[in-house]
DOZA-559292 format. One record per residue: x, y, z of N, C-alpha, C in turn; residue in one letter. Coordinates in pm, whole numbers, padded with zeros to 5 digits, always signed. Layout:
<pts>
XYZXYZXYZA/...
</pts>
This chain:
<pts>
+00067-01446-03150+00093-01555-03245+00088-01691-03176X/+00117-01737-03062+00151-01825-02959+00048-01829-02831X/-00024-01933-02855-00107-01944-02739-00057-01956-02608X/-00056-01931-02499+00009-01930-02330-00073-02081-02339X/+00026-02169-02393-00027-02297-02321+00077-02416-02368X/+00058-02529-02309+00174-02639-02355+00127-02739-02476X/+00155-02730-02572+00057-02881-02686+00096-02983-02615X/+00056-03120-02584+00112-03208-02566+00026-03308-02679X/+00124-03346-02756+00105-03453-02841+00141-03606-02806X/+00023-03664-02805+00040-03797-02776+00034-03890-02931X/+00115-03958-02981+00088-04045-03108+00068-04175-03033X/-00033-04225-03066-00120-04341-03057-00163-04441-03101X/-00108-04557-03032-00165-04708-03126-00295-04766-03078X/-00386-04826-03066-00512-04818-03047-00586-04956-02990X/-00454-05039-03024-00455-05170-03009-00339-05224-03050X/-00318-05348-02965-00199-05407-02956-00063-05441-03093X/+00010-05375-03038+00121-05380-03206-00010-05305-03307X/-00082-05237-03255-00134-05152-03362-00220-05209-03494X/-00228-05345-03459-00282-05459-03544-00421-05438-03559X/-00536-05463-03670-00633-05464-03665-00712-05608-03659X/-00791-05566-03536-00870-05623-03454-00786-05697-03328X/-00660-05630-03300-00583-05662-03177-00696-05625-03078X/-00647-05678-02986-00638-05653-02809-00635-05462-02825X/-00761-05377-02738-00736-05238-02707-00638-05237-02631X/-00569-05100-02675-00509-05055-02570-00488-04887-02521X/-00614-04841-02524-00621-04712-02505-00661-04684-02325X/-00665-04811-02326-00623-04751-02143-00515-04679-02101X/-00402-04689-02194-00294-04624-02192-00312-04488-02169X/-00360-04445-02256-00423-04324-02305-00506-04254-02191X/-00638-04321-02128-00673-04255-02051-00584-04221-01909X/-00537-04320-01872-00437-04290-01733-00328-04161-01794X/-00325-04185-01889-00246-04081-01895-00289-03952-01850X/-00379-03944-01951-00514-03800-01954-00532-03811-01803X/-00505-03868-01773-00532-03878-01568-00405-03785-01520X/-00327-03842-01541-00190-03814-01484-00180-03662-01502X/-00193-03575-01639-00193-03487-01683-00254-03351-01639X/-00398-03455-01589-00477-03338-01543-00475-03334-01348X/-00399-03460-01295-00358-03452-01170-00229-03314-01178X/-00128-03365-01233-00003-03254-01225+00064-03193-01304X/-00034-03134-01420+00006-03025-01457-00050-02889-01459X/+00046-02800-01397-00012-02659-01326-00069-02556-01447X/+00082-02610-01540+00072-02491-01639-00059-02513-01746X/-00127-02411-01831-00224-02450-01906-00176-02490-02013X/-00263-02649-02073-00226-02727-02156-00351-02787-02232X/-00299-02830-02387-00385-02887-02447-00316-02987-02505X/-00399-03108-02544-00362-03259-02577-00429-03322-02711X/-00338-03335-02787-00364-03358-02893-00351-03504-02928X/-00404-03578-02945-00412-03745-02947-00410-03785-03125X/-00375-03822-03155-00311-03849-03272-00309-04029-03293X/-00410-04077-03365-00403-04189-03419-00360-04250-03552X/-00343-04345-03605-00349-04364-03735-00533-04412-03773X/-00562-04331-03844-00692-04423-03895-00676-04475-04088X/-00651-04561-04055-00622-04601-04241-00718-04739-04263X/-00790-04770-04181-00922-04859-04240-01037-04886-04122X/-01134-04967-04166-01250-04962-04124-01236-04990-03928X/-01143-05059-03913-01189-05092-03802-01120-04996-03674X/-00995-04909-03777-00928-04761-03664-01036-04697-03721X/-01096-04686-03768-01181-04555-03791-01309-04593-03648X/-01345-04712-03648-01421-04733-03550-01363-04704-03411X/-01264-04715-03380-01198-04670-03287-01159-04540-03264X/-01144-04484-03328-01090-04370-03315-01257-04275-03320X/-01375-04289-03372-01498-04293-03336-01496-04310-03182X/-01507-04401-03140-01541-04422-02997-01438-04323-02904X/-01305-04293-02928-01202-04218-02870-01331-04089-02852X/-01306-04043-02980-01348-03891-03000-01450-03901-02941X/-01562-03979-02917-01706-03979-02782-01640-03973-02668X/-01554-04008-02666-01510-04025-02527-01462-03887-02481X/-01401-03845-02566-01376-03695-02485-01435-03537-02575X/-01522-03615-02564-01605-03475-02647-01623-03402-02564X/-01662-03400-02395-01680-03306-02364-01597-03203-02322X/-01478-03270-02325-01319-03189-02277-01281-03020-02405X/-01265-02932-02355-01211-02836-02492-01119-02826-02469X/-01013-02929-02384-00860-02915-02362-00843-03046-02445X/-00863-03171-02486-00845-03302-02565-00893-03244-02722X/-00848-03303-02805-00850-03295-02937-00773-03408-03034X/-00850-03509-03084-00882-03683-03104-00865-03619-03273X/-00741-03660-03286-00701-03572-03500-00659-03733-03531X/-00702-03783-03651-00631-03830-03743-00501-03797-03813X/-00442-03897-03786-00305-03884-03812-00302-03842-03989X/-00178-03785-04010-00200-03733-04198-00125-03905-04272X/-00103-03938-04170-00042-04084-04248-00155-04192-04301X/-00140-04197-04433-00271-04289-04471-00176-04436-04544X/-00022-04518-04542+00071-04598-04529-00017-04694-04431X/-00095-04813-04481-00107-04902-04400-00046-05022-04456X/+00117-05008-04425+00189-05148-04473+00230-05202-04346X/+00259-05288-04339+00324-05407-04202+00415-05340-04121X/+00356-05324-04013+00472-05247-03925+00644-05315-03947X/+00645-05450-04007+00786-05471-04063+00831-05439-04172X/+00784-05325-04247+00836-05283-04334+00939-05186-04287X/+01084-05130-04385+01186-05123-04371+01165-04987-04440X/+01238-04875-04357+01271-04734-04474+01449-04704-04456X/+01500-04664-04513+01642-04599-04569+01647-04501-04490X/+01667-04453-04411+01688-04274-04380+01796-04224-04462X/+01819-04033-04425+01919-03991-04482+02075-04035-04449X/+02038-04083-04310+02238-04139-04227+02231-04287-04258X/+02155-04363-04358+02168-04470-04386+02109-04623-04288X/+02062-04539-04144+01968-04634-04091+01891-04692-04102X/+01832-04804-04077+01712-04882-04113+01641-04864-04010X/+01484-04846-04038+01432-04850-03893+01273-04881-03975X/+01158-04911-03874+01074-04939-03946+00947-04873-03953X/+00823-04939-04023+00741-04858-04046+00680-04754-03962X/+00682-04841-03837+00613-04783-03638+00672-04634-03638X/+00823-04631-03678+00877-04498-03652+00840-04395-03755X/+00780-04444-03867+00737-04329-03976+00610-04306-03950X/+00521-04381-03913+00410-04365-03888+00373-04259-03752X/+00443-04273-03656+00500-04196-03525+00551-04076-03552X/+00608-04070-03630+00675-03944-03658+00580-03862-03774X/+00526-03929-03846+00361-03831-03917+00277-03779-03803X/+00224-03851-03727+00135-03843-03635+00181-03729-03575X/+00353-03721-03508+00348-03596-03389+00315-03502-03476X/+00410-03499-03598+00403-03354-03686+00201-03335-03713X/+00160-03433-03730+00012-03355-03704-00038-03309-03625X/+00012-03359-03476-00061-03297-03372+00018-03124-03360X/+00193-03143-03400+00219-03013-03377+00175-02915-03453X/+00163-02923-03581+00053-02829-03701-00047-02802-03667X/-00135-02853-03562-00303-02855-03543-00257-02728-03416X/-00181-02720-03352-00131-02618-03194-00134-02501-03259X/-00139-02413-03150-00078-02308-03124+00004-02222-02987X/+00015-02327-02911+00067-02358-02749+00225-02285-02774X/+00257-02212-02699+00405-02172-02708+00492-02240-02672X/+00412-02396-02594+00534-02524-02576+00460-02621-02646X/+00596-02721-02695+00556-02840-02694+00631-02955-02635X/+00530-03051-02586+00564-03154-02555+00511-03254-02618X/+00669-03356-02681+00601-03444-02767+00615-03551-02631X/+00481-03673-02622+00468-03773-02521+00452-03906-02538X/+00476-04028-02544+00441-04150-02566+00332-04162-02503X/+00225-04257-02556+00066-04294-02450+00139-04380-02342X/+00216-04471-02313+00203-04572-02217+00338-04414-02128X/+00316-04358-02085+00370-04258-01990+00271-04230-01905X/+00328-04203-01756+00228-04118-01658+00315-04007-01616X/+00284-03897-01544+00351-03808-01478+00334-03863-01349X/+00399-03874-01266+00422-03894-01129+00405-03798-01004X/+00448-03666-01033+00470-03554-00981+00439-03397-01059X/+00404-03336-01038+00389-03182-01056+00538-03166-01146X/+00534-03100-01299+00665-03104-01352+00697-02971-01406X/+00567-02914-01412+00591-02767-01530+00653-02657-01462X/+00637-02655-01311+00721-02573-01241+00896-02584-01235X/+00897-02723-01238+01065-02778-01256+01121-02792-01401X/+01027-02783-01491+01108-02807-01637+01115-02728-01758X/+00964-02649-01676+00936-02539-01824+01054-02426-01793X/+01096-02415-01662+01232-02281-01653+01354-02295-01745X/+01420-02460-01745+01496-02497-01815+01506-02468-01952X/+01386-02406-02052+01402-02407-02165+01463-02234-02196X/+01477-02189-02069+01519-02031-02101+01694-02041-02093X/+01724-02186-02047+01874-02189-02058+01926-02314-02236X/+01835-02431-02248+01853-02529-02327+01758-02518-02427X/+01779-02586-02562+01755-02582-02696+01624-02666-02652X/+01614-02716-02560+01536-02854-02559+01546-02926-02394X/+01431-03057-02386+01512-03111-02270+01375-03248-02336X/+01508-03345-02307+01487-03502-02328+01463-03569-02213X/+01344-03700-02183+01381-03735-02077+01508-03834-02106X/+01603-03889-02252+01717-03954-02220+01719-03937-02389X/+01896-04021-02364+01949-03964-02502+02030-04116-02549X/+02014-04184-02635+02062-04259-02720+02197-04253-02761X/+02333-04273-02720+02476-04251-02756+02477-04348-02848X/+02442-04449-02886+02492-04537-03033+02450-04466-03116X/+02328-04388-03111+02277-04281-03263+02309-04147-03225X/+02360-04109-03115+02384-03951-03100+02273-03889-03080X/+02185-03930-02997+01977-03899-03069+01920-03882-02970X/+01865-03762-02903+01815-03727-02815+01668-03855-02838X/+01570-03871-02712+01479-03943-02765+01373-03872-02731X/+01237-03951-02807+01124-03840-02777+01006-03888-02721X/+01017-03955-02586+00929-04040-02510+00892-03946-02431X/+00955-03868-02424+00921-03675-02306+01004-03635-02388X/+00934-03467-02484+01092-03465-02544+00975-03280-02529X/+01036-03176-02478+00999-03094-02460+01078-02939-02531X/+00999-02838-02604+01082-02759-02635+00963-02632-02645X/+01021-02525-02739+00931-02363-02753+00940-02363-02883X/+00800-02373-02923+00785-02346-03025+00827-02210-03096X/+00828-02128-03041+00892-01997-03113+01056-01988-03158X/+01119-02083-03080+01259-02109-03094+01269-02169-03206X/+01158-02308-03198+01214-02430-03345+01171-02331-03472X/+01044-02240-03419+00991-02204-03552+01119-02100-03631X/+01190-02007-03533+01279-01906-03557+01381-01964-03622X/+01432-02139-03598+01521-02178-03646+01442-02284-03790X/+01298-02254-03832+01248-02403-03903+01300-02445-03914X/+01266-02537-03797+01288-02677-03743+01152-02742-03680X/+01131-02875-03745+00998-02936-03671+01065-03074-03672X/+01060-03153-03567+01144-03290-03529+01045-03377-03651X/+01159-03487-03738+01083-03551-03817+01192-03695-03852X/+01183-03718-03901+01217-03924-03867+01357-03921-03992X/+01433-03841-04032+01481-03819-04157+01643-03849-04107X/+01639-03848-04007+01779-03924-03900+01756-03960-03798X/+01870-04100-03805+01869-04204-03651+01690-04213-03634X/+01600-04164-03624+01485-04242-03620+01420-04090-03544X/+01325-04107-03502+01164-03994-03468+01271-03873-03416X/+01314-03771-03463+01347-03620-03378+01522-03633-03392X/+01576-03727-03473+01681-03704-03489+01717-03590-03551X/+01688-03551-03629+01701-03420-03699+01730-03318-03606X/+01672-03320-03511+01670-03183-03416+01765-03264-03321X/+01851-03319-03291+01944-03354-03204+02067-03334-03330X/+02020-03320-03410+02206-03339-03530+02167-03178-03516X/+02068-03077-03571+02086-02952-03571+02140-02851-03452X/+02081-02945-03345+02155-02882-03202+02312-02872-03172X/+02336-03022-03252+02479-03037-03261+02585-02925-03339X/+02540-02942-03435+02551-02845-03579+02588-02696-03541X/+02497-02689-03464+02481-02506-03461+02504-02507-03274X/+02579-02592-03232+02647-02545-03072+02545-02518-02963X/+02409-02562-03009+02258-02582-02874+02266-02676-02791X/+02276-02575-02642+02267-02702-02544+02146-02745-02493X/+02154-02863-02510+02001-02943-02452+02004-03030-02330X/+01879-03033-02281+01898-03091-02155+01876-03239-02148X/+01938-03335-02081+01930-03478-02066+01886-03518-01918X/+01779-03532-01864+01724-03591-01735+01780-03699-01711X/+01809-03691-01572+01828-03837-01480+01745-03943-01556X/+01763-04035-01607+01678-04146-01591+01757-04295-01582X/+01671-04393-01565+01675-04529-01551+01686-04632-01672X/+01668-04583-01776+01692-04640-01871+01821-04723-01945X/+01816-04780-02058+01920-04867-02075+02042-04776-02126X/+02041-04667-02177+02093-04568-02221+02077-04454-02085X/+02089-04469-01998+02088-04441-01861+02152-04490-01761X/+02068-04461-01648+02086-04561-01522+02054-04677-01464X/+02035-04761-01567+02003-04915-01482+01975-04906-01333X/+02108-04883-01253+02078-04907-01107+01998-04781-01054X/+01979-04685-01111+01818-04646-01042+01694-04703-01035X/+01672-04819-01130+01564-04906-01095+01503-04939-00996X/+01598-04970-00898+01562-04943-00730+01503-04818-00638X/+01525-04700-00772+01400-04633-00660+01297-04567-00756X/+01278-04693-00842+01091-04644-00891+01042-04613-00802X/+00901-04557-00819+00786-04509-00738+00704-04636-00799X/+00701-04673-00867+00603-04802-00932+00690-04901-00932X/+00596-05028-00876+00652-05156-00873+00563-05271-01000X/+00661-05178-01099+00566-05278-01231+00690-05419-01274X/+00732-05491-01179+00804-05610-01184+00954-05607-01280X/+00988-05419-01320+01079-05426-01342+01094-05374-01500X/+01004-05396-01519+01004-05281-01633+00934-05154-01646X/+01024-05122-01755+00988-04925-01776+01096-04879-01708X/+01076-04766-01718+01208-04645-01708+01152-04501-01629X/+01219-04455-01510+01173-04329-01486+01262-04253-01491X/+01207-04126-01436+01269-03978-01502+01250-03894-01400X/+01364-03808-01372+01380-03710-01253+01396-03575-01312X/+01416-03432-01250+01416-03322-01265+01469-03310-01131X/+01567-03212-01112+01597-03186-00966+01578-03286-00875X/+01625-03405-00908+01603-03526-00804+01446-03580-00774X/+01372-03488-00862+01240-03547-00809+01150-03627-00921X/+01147-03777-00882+01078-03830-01015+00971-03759-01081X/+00970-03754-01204+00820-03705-01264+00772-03746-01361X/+00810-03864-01379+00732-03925-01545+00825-04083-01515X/+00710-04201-01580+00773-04291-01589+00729-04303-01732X/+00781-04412-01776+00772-04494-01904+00752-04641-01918X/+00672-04639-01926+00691-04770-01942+00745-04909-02039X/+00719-04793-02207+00841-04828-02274+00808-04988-02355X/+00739-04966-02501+00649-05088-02585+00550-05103-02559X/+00483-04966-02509+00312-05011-02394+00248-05118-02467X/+00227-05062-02593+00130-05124-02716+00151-05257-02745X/+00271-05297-02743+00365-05436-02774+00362-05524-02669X/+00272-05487-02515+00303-05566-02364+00190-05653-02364X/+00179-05827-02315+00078-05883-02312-00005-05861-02222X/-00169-05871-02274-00264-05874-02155-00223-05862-02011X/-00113-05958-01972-00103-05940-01780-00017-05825-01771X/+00088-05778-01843+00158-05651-01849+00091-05527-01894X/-00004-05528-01978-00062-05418-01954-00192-05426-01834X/-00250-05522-01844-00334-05475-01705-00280-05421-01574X/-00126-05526-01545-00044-05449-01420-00044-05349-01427X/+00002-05245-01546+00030-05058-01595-00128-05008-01523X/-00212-05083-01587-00382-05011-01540-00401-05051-01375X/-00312-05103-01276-00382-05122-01184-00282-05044-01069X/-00134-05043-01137-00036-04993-01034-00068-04835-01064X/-00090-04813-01196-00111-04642-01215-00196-04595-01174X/-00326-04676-01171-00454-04602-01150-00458-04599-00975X/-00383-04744-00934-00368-04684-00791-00254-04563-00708X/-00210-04561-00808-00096-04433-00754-00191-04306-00776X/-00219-04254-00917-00313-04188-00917-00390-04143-00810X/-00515-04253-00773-00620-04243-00706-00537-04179-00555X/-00428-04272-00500-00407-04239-00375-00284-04107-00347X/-00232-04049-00466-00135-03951-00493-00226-03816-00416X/-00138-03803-00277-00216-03670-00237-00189-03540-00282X/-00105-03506-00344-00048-03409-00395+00055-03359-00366X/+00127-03369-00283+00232-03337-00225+00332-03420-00338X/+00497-03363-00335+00599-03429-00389+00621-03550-00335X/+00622-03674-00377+00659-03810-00366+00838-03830-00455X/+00897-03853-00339+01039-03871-00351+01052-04011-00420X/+01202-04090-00458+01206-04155-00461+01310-04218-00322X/+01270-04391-00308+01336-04444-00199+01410-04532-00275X/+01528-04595-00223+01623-04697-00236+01550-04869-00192X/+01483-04899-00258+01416-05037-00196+01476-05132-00238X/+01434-05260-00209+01494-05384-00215+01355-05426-00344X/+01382-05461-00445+01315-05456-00558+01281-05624-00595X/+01215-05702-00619+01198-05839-00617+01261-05907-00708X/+01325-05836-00862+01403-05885-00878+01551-05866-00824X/+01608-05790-00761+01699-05838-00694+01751-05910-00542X/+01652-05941-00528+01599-06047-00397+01715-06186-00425X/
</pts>
């Protein structure tokens, strides 16, 4: 029933704030597809998930799908969301939150890429993410003890988040459950049901604001201080960078030049993190 492999769903903006005829930003996207196929052991397929709702994502999302036609591990789906209102539009959830259009639109998209799988894992992924390190050996064991594993968790909403948000599909399916935007915002649902029914899930080290701030000091990337990374057994393996889509021209080119050089010069071996003296706290 379950393919021996990991889905990883990426939902995707295509250009800047997702605007038509913004600034691209699917460089995101490819470093990623870099990162992915540097360190991950286990077998995986990637499901890229756009919105196309007029002429000029459809042209884009055209050029995507050339781009990796020749891959039979990539798979370039239209999102089922056809809602092209102002990313400042406002929805109600069921716990009475406001949150906006970006998160409904995000949260259509994963559920398409997870419907299109048949991978016995999934990992849902943000595009502006890289893997850093080799992870499937350190994280896929964890799911034989936890409901789940987050790279961080939101305490003002109680809300696991889903920037790395990893689980088994045979579990959510046994419990139908598919993460969807209907509380606190993208996968709340499956952090209130965990609650609900006594599932422990896992929460990674990270750097984030809902985290560890003072781990900032031992990124592996010196992107001037923003983004967020993420450990497993002490060993970084994913950063974030966290609004990729939303960062101006010089902030996202920095992401394309510090990643692609880590990348390129990443020998394979585990890369620790160090305690440095970081320039903003100089």
């Amino acid at each position: 029933m379950y393919d021996k492999n990991i889905d990883i769903i990426v939902p995707i903006l295509l250009t800047r704030h997702g605007a038509p005829g913004g600034d691209r930003r699917d460089g995101y996207l490819n470093l990623l597809i870099d990162s992915i196929d540097k360190f991950t052991d286990y077998p995986f397929k990637i499901y890229v998930v756009p919105d196309v709702r007029n002429e000029n994502e459809q042209i884009l999302f055209d050029e995507l799908k050339d781009y990796y036609e020749s891959r039979d591990d990539v798979f370039i789906l239209k999102s089922k969301n056809e809602d092209d209102s102002p990313s400042d539009t406002k929805h109600i959830l069921e716990d009475g939150r406001e949150v906006g259009q970006c998160s409904i639109n995000k949260s259509i998209a994963l559920e398409t890429g997870i419907l299109a799988g048949k991978g016995r894992y999934i990992c849902l992924l943000d595009s502006d993410c890289t893997f850093l390190n080799e992870w499937t050996n350190m994280v896929l064991p964890l799911l034989k003890e936890y409901f789940f594993i987050t790279a961080s968790f939101r305490k003002d909403f109680n809300m696991a988040r889903d920037q790395f948000f990893l689980y088994d599909r045979k579990v959510f399916d046994e419990n139908n459950l598919i993460p969807d935007c209907s509380i606190g915002d993208c996968g709340g649902n499956v952090t209130k049901y965990a609650d609900k029914n006594n599932l422990k899930f896992y929460v990674c080290k990270n750097s984030t604001y809902w985290g560890d701030e003072s781990l900032k000091k031992e990124h592996l990337l010196d992107l001037e201080g923003f983004g967020e990374q993420i450990w497993i057994d002490e060993i970084p393996y994913l950063y974030h960078y966290n609004r990729g889509s939303s960062k101006d021209d010089y902030s996202f080119n920095l992401w394309l030049k510090v990643v692609g050089d880590y990348l390129k010069n990443h020998s394979g071996e585990i890369v620790k993190s160090e305690v440095k003296k970081m320039w903003w706290n100089e």
